[in-house]
C-alpha positions in Angstrom: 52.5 52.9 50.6 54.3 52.5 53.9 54.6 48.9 55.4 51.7 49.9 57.9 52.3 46.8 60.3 56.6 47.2 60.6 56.1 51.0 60.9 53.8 50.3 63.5 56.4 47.5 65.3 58.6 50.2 65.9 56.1 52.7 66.9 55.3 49.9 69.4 58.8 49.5 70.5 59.2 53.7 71.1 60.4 53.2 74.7 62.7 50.2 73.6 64.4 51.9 71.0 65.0 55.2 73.0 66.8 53.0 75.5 69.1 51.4 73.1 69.7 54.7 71.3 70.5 56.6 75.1 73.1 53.8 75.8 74.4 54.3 72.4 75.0 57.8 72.6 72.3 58.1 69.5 71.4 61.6 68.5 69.1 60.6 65.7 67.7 57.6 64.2 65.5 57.0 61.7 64.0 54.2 59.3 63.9 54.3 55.6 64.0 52.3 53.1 61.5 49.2 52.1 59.6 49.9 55.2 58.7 53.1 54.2 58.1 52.8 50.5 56.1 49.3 50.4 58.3 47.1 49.7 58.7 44.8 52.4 58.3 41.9 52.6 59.4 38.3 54.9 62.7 38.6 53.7 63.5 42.3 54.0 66.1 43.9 56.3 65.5 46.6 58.0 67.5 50.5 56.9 67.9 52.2 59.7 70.1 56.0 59.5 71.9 57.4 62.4 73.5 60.0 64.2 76.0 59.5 67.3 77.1 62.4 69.8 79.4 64.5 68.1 81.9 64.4 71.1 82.5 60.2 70.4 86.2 58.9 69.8 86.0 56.9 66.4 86.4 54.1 68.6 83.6 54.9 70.7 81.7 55.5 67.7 82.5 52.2 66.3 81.7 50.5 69.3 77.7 52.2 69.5 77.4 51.3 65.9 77.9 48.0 65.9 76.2 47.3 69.3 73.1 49.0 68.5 73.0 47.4 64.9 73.4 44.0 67.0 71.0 44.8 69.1 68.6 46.0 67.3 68.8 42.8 64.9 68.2 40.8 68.0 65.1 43.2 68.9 63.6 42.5 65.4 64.4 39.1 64.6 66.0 40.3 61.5 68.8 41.9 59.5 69.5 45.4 59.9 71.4 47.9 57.5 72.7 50.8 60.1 74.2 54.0 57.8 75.5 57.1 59.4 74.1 60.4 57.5 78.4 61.6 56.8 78.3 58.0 55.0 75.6 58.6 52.6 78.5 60.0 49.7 76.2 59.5 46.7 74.0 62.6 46.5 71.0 61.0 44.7 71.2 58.1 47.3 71.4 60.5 50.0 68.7 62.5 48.6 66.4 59.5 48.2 66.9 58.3 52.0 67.0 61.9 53.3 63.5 62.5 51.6 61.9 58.9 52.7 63.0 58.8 56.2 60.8 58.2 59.1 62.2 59.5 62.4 62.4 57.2 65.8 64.6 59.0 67.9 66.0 62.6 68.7 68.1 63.1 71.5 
């Protein structure tokens, strides 16, 4: 059973979150992980998967990742996990967060 009241935090924040993922050149984002399966608690980060726009230098990538990871730990008040979909290697991992995701965002 989904974490009703974080799911709902970020529904909250909809207008919030598409500004951050516009001035990060976000595609896609999407939660997963404890949020989405029940799980969370206090303590828990937050998983969050993203895409950036295909036509980003790796160091224009790097720089959007780790400003909107930043940023969203600051909008939360907690630790984020930020994973690109091309990182997700392990195929039963992939499969698992692939499966569970809840989108936010699509350009």
């Amino acid at each position: 059973m989904p974490n009703l009241d974080m799911l709902q935090l970020l529904r909250n924040k909809h207008d919030e979150i598409r500004q951050l993922c516009e001035k990060h050149k976000v595609t896609q984002l999407a939660v997963f992980g404890s949020v989405v399966t029940g799980k969370f608690n206090a303590s828990s980060d937050l998983d969050f998967l993203v895409d950036f726009e295909e036509t980003l230098s790796a160091r224009d990538i790097a720089a959007a990742f780790f400003g909107l990871k930043e940023e969203l730990e600051v909008m939360f008040s907690r630790s984020v996990d930020l994973v690109t979909a091309s990182s997700l290697t392990n195929p039963y991992f992939r499969s698992s967060v692939m499966e569970e995701r809840q989108p936010l965002y699509a350009a």
